[in-house]
C-alpha positions in Angstrom: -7.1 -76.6 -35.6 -9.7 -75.6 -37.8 -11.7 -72.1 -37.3 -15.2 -71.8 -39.8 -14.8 -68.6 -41.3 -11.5 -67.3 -39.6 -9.6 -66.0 -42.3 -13.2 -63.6 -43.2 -12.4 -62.5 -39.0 -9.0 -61.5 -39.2 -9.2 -60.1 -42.4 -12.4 -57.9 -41.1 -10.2 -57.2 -37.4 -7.3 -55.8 -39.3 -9.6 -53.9 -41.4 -11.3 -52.3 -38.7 -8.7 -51.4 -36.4 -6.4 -50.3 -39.1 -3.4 -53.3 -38.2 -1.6 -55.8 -40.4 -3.5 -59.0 -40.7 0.1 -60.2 -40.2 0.1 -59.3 -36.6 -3.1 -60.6 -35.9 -2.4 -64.1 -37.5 1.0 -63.9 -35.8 -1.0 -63.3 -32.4 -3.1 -66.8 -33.0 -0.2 -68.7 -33.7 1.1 -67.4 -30.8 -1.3 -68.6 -28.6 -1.9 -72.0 -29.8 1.9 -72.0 -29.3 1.5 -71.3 -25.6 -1.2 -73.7 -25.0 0.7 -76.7 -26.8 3.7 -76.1 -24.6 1.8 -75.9 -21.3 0.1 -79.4 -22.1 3.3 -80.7 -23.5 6.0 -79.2 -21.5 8.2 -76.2 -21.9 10.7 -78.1 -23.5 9.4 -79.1 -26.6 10.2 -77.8 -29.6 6.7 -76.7 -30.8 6.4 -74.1 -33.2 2.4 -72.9 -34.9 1.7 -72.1 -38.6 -1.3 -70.9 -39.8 -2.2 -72.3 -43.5 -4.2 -69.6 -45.3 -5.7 -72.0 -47.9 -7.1 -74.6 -45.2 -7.9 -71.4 -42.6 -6.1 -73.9 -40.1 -4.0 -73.3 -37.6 -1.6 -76.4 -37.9 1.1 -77.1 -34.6 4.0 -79.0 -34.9 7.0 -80.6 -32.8 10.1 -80.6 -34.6 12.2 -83.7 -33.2 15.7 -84.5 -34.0 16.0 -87.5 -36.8 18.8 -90.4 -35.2 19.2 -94.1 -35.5 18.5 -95.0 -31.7 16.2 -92.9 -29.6 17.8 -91.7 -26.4 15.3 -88.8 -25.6 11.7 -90.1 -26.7 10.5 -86.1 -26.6 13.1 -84.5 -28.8 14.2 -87.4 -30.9 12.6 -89.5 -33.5 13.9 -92.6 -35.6 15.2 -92.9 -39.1 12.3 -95.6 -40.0 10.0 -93.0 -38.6 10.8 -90.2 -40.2 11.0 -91.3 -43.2 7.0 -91.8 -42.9 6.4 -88.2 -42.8 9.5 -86.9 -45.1 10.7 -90.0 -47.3 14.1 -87.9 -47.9 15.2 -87.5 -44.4 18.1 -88.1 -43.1 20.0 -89.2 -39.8 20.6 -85.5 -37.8 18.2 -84.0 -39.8 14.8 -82.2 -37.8 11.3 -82.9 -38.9 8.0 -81.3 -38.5 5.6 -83.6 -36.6 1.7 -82.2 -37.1 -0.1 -82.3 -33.7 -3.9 -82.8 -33.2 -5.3 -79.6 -32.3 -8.9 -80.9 -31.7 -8.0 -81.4 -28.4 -7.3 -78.0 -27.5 -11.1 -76.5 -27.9 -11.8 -73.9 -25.1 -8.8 -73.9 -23.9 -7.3 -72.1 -27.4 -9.9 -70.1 -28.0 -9.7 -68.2 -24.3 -6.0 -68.3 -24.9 -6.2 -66.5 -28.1 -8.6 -64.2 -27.5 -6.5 -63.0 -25.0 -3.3 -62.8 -26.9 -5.2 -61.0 -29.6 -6.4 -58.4 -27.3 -2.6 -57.7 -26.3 -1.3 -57.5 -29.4 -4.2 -55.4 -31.1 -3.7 -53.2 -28.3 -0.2 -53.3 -28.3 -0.3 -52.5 -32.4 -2.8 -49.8 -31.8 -0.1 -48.3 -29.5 2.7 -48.6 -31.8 0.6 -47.3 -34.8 -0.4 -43.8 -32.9 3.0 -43.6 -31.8 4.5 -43.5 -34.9 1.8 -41.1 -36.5 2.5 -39.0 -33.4 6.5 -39.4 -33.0 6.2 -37.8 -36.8 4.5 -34.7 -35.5 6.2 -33.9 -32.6 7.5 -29.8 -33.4 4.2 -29.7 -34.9 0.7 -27.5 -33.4 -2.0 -29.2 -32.8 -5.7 -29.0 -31.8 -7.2 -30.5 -29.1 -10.0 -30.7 -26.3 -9.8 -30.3 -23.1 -11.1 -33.6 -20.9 -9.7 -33.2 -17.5 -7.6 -32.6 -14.8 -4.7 -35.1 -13.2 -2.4 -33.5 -10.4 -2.6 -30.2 -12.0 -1.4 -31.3 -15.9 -4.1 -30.8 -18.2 -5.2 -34.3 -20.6 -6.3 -33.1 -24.3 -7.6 -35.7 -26.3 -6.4 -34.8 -29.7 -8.4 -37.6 -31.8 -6.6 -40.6 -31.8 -4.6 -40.3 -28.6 -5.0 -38.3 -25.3 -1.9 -35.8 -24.6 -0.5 -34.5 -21.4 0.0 -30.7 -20.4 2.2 -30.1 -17.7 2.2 -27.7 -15.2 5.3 -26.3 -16.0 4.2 -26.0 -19.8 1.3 -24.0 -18.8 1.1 -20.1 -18.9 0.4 -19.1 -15.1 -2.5 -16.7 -17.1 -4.3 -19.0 -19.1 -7.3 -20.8 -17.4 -9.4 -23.9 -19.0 -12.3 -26.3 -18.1 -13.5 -29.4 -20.2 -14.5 -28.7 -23.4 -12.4 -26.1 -24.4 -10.5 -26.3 -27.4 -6.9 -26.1 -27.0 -4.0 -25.5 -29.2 -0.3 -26.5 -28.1 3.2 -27.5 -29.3 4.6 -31.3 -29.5 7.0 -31.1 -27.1 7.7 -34.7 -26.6 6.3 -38.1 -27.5 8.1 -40.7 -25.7 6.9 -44.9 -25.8 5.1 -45.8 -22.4 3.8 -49.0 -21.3 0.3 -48.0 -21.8 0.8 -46.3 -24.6 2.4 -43.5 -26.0 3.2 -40.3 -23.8 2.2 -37.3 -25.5 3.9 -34.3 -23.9 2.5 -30.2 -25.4 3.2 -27.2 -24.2 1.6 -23.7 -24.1 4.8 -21.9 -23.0 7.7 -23.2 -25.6 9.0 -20.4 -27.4 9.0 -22.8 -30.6 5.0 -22.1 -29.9 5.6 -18.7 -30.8 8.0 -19.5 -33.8 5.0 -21.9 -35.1 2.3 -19.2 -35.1 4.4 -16.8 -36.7 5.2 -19.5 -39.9 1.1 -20.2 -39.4 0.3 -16.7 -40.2 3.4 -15.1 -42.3 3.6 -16.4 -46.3 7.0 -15.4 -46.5 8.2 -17.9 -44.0 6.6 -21.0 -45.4 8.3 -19.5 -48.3 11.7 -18.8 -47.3 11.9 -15.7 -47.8 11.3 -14.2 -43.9 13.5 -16.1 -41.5 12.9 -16.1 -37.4 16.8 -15.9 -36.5 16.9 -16.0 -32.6 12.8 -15.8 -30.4 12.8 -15.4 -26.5 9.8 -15.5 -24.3 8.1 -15.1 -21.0 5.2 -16.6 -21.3 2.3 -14.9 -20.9 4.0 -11.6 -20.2 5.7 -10.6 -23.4 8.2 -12.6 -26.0 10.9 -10.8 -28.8 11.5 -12.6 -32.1 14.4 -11.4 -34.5 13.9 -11.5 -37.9 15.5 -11.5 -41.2 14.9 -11.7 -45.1 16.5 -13.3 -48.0 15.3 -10.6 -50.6 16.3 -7.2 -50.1 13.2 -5.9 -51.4 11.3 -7.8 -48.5 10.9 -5.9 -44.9 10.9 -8.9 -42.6 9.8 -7.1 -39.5 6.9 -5.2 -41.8 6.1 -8.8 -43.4 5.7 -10.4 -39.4 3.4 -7.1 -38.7 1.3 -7.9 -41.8 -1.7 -5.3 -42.9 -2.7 -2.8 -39.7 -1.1 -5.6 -37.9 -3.6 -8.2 -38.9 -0.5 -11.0 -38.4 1.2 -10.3 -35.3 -2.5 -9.6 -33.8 -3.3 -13.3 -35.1 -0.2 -14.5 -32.8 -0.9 -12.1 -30.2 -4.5 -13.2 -30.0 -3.7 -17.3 -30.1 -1.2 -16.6 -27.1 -3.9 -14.6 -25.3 -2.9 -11.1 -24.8 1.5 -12.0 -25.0 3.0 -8.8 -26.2 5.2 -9.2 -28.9 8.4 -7.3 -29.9 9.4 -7.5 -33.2 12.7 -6.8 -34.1 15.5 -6.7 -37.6 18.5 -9.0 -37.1 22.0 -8.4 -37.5 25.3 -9.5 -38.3 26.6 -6.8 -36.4 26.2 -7.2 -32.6 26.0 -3.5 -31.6 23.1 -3.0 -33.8 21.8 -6.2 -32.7 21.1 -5.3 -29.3 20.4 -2.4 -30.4 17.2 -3.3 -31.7 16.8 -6.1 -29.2 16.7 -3.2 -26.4 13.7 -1.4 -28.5 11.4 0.9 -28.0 14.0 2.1 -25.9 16.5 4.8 -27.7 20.3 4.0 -27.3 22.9 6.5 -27.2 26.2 4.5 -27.1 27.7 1.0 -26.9 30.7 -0.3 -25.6 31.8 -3.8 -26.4 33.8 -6.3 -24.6 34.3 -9.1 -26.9 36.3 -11.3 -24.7 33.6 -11.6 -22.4 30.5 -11.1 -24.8 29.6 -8.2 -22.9 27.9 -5.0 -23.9 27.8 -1.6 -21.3 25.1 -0.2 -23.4 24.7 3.6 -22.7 21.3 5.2 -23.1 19.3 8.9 -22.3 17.9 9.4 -18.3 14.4 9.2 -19.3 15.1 5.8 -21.4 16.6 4.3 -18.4 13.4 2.5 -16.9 11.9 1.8 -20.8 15.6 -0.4 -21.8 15.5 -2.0 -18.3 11.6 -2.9 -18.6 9.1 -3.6 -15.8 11.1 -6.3 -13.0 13.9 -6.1 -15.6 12.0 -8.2 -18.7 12.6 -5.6 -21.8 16.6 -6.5 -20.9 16.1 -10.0 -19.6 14.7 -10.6 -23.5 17.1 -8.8 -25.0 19.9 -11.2 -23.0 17.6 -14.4 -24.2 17.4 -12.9 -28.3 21.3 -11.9 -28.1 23.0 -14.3 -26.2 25.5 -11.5 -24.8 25.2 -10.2 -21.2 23.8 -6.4 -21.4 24.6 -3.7 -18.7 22.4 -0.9 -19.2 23.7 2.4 -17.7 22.1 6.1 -18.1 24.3 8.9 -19.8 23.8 10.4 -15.9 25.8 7.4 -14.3 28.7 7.6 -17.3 29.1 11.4 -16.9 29.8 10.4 -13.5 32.3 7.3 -14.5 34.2 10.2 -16.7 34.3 12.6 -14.0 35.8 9.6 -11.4 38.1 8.4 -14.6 39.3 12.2 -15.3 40.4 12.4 -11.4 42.4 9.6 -11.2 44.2 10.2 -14.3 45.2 14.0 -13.7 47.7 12.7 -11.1 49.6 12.7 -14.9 50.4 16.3 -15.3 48.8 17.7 -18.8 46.1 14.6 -18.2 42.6 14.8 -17.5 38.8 14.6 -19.3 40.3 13.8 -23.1 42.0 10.9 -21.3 38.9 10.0 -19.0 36.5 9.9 -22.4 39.1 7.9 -24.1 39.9 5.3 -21.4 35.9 4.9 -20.9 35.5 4.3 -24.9 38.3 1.4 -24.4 35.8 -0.1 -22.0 37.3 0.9 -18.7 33.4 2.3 -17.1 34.5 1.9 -13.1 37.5 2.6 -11.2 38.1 -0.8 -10.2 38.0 -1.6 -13.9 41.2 1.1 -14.0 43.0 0.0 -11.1 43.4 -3.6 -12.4 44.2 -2.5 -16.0 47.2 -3.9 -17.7 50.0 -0.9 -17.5 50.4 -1.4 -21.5 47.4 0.3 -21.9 47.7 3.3 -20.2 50.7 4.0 -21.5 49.4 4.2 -25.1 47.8 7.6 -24.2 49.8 10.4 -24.8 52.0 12.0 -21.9 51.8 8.6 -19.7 54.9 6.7 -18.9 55.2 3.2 -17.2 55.3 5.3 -13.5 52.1 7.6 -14.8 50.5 4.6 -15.1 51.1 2.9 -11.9 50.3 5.9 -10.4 47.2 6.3 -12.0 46.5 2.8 -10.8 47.1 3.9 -7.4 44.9 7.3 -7.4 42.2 4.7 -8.8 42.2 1.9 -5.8 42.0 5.2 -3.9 39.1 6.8 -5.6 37.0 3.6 -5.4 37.2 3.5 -2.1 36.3 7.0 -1.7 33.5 6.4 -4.2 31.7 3.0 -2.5 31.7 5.4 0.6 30.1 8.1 -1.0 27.7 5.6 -2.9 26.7 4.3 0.1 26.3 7.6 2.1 23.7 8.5 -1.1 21.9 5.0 -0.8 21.9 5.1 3.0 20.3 9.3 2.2 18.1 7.2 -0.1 16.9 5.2 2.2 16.0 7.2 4.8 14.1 9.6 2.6 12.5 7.0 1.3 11.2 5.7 5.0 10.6 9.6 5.7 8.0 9.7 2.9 6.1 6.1 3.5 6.0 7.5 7.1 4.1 10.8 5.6 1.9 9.1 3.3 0.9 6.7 6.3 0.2 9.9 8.3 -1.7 11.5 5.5 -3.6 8.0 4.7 -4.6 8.4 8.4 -6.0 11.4 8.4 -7.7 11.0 5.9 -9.8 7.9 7.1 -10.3 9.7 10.2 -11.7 12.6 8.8 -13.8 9.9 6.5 -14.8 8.1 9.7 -15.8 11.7 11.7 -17.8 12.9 8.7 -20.0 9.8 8.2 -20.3 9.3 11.7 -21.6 13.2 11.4 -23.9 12.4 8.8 -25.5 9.3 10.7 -25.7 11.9 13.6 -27.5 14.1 11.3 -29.6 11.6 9.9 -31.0 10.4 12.9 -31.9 13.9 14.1 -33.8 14.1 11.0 -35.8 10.6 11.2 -36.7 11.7 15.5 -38.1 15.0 14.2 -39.9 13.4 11.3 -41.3 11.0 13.7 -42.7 13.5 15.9 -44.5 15.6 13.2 -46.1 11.8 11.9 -47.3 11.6 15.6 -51.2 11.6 15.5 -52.9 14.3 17.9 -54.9 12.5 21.2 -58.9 12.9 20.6 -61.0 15.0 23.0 -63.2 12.9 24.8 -66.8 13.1 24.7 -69.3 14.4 27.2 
């Protein structure tokens, strides 16, 4: 089936929508395919081939070459095969041409649609494998519109998808803003490919970071471990190959021209910045700042950290709703129990009772016992006998009967904890009541004096009506 000028059109198609002409001649053959086998029957064995020098599509029906024909649709004799292929041979399969003239309208619809399809479908697979090739990658964007609360960004090429739950709860947009966002995901989808950002991935902030620091793209500055809330406030840990390289001063950049880039891109996120270490105790030492740590004791076995610092760094380690230590937990990975030196003199005092049932034992034993890790009396009471009596002066019975005093003490101590809480409490409820009372008074002292001045004010407007009041004339004789 001959097309004037087709090989000009797909050469000019595949051109234009950026596709191999392969696919688009592959499409045509395709549906001259389909349109043979709906007049001839499913069947036959019809295959399409499209000869670039004639521009024709040419169809043929491959039969099977035997002496006596047993199955006029599939089969074809010797005598007559050997009019299209002189050579052939009984059991051999030859290539019949068809007329195509026949087809007309019916082909053309037929292919136009099975070009569509397959241009589209190419287009799909084309931006999905420019797109699959960026995903961990930033990218710029638009914002178009809303579906079920996601936000679509067309991003050139391709429209992506922000879900809710990528979203920071404080960023707001409307169509037409530009958008920058991390490539989550980009996963194949019957209408094309699915594009998944995100504005709250903490490989976001680990991007802008390598955006704006040299020494990362060079090597030299490392992010080791990040951890983020979005929106609130995020903690990176850094490191650096060259000795003579500050990474947390490189991150910073000039009067903090770098980290304010970052800060500004994520729209206000406060950003911790801190030096990474080999060494776990300094670690989360620096994970905890600004906060100011006295002391650290480590539990290894359970990746655990009682990390001691002053009374008035209590609230600062802990953070507002617990974040600065909820970070800290993220950027370590070990679980961090932040007490005050207050609550561990306390510990000692509760440690030094329980072991002066030991005569000659007492706050050296306390101190030591609490640097071993042992920070509550329930902690002491289930210790292993072996090491108590490692201290000096403590036999096997010393130590079970320092076990003893301890089950004791704890019990005494949860009932004096919760006296103080129940104390706690109730002066607590004693002074909401007196700042209700007090918030009381005070808008009823507000309410009496402007009802006062209104009083006042309309005294004032009676009498200045009366002097405005003109004088009756005299009447006239």
């Amino acid at each position: 089936m001959m097309f004037e000028g087709l090989k000009r059109e797909i050469d000019q198609v595949a051109k234009d929508k950026g596709i191999d002409r392969m696919v688009i001649i592959g499409a045509l053959e395709e549906a001259l395919k389909q349109a043979a086998r709906r007049k001839y029957g499913l069947e036959r064995a019809i295959e399409a081939q499209f000869n670039d020098e004639t521009e024709e599509i040419e169809l043929f029906e491959f039969k099977m070459v035997v002496d006596a024909i047993t199955e006029p649709d599939t089969q074809i004799t010797i005598e007559q095969a050997h009019g299209f292929d002189p050579e052939a041979e009984v059991g051999d399969e030859i290539g019949v041409k068809l007329d195509t003239a026949e087809f007309g309208r019916i082909v053309a619809q037929t292919a136009k649609q099975v070009i569509i399809q397959r241009v589209r479908d190419a287009e799909r697979d084309i931006v999905f494998d420019e797109y699959q090739d960026r995903q961990g990658e930033v990218l710029n964007g638009i914002v178009r519109r809303f579906e079920k609360g996601s936000i679509i960004v067309d991003l050139g090429r391709a429209e992506a998808m922000l879900p809710v739950k990528e979203q920071v709860p404080r960023e707001n947009y409307r169509p037409g803003d530009r958008i920058r966002a991390y490539v989550l995901e980009v996963n194949k989808a019957t209408k094309g490919p699915q594009i998944i950002l995100s504005r709250a991935a903490k490989d976001l902030l680990i991007k802008c970071f390598e955006q704006e620091v040299p020494e990362m793209y060079e090597g030299i500055v490392t992010i080791q471990a990040a951890a983020r809330e979005p929106g609130g406030r995020s903690k990176i840990a850094v490191a650096s190959r060259d000795s003579d390289v500050d990474p947390v001063g490189a991150c910073v950049g000039m009067k903090g021209s770098r980290v304010q880039a970052v800060v500004q891109e994520l729209r206000g996120e406060r950003i911790d910045i801190v030096p990474w270490s080999p060494d776990p105790a300094r670690y989360v030492c620096s994970a905890l700042s600004p906060a100011a740590v006295s002391k650290v004791i480590i539990d290894e076995g359970a990746k655990s950290m009682d990390v001691i610092v002053p009374d008035d760094q209590l609230s600062l380690a802990i953070g507002r709703k617990g974040q600065n230590v909820r970070l800290a937990v993220q950027l370590t990975g070990w679980r961090i129990d932040i007490k005050s030196e207050a609550a561990m003199r306390e510990v000692a005092e509760w440690l030094a009772r329980a072991v002066s049932v030991v005569e000659g034992c007492g706050e050296p034993e306390g101190e030591v016992l609490l640097q071993q890790g042992i920070t509550s009396l329930e902690d002491l009471a289930d210790v292993q006998p072996d090491l108590l009596t490692q201290l000096p002066g403590i036999d096997e019975a010393g130590a079970q009967a320092i076990k003893e005093k301890a089950a004791v003490l704890a019990v005494e101590k949860a009932a004096e904890d919760e006296r103080r809480r129940q104390e706690e409490e109730q002066q607590a409820a004693e002074e909401a009541a007196r700042l209700a009372q007090e918030l009381v008074a005070e808008r009823v002292a507000e309410q009496a004096a402007a009802a006062a001045a209104a009083e006042d004010s309309g005294e004032a407007s009676e009498e200045s009506g009366e002097a405005a009041e003109p004088a009756p004339a005299e009447e006239t004789p």
